[in-house]
N, C-alpha and C positions, 0 to 999 in steps of 0.2 A: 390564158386558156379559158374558153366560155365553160358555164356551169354546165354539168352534166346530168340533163332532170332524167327520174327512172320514177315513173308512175308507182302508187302501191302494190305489191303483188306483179308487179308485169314480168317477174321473171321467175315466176312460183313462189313458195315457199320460205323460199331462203333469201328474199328480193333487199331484205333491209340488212341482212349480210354482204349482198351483191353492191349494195350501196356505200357500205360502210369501208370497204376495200378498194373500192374508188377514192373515195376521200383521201383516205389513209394513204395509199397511192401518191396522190397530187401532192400529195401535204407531208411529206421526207425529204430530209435535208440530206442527200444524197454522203456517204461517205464522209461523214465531220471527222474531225480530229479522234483521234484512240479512243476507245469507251472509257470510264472510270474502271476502277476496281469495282463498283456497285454494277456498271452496264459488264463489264467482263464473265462473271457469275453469272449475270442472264443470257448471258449471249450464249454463255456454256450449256445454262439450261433448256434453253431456245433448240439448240441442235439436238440434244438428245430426243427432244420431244419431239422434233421434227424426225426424225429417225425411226423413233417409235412408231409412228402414226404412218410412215411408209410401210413400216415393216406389215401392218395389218394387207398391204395389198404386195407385196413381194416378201414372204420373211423369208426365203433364202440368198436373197441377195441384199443384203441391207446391215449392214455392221451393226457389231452390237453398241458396245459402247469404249468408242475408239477416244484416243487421246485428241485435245484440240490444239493444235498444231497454230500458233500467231504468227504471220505473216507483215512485219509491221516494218512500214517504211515510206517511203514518193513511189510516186507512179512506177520510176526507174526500178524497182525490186520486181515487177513485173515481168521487164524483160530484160533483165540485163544477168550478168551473174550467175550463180547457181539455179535461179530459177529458168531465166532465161527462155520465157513461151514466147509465141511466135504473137504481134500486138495485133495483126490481124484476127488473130483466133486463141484471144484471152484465156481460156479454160486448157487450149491443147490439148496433151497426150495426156499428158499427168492426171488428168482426173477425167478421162474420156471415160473411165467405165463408169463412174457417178451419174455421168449425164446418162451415160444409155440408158441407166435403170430407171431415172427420171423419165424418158423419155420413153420408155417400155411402158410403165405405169398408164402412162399418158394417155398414150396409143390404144391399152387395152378397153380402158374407159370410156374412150371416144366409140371404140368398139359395141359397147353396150348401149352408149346413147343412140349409135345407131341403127338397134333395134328396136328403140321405143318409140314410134310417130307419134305420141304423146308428149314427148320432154320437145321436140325438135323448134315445133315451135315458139320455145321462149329463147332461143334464139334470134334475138331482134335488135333493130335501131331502139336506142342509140347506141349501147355496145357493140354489138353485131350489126352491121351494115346492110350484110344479106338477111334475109328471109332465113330462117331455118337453117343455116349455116356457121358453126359454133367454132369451125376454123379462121374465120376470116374476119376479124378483130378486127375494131371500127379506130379511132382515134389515140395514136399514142399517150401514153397516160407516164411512162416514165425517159423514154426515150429520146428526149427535145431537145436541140440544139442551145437552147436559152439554160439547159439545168447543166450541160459544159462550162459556158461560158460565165455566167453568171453565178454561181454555184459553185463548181467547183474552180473556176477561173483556170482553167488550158487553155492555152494560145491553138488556134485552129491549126489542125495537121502535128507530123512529126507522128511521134511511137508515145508519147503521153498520152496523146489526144486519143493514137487508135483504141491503145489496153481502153482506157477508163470510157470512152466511147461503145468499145466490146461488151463490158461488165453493165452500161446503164442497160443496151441489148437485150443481155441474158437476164437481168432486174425483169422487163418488159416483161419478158415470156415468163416469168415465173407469177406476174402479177393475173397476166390472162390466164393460165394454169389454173389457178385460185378463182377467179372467179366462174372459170369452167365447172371444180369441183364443186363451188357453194349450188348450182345451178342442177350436178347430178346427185349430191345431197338432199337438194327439196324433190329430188324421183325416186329417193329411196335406194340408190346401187352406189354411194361411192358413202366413205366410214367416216366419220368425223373422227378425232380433229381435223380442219383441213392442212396437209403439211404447207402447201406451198402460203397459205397464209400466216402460217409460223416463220416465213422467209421473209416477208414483209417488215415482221416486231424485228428481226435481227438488223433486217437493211435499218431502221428506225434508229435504232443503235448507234449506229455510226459504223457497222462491222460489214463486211460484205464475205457473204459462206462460200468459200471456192469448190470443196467439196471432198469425198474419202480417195482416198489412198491409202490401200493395205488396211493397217489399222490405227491409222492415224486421221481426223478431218481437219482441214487445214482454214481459216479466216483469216482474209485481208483485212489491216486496219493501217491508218494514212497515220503517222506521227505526229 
């Protein structure tokens, strides 16, 4: 994948953050083998904090401090068995309301950016493709055929390939999440920490966050 040059400043503020989640990005070794007992305690801490720092923009809908629930096995614990989601749509029901809230956040933020024709701007090539368009996400950064094959080594096609194909997906969106935040940060209207960059150190891990249920948060990790 070619280098991705981001001039000083071209995206306000927060440019050498916007830079530094790029890297960090390209440079995860997708889903490795189970954390240590040393990555396991982080990963625990990772979520909490990631919880925390949602809670500043939704605290009535954001668990406080739920049990973390290890989801540990092959691809096959995905869909088969007691878990059993659908491979086309890795997350399913099970944790459909995490995502909403995710996705509510999202939404309201985008909201406020676009009130400001100030921030709109740094909405640009080379992350943003469009002009002023902070929906439309320039070059996949986690998402690539070569991080299945080479990487995680799945044989193309089958229900391995869709689950952990779904999950690199949802990775993607959470990485451009993050650098959407780092971008309404340097405008002053979104709160640091940024969470969905806390979801980054976790994927680092080796651990992949699926998400709450009731009062429990559940993470994938591959044996």
């Amino acid at each position: 994948m070619a280098e991705i040059v981001v001039p000083s400043a071209w995206y306000g503020p927060r440019t050498e953050n916007i830079k530094s989640i790029v890297c960090q990005a390209l440079n995860i070794q997708w889903l490795l083998p189970q954390p240590s007992v040393m990555g396991h305690a982080s990963v625990c801490r990772l979520i909490q904090t990631h919880l925390d720092a949602l809670r500043q923009s939704a605290p009535e809908a954001i668990p406080g401090h739920p049990d973390i629930h290890w989801l540990r096995g092959d691809w096959n614990l995905l869909h088969q068995n007691r878990w059993g989601i659908d491979p086309c749509e890795p997350f399913g029901p099970r944790w459909e309301s995490a995502e909403k809230v995710l996705s509510s956040i999202v939404r309201e933020l985008r909201a406020k950016v676009d009130l400001l024709p100030s921030i709109r701007p740094f909405f640009r090539p080379p992350l943003w493709p469009i002009n002023g368009n902070g929906r439309i996400c320039g070059e996949a950064l986690v998402a690539r055929p070569e991080v299945m094959t080479a990487e995680l080594n799945i044989p193309h096609g089958g229900r391995d390939w869709n689950v952990a194909w779904g999950l690199l997906c949802q990775a993607e969106e959470r990485v451009w999440q993050a650098l959407f935040w780092e971008v309404a940060v340097g405008a002053g209207i979104a709160p640091e920490p940024n969470p969905f960059r806390l979801l980054l150190e976790i994927y680092a891990l080796g651990a992949f966050p699926m998400g709450w249920d009731g009062d429990g948060y559940a993470v994938y990790a591959r044996p």
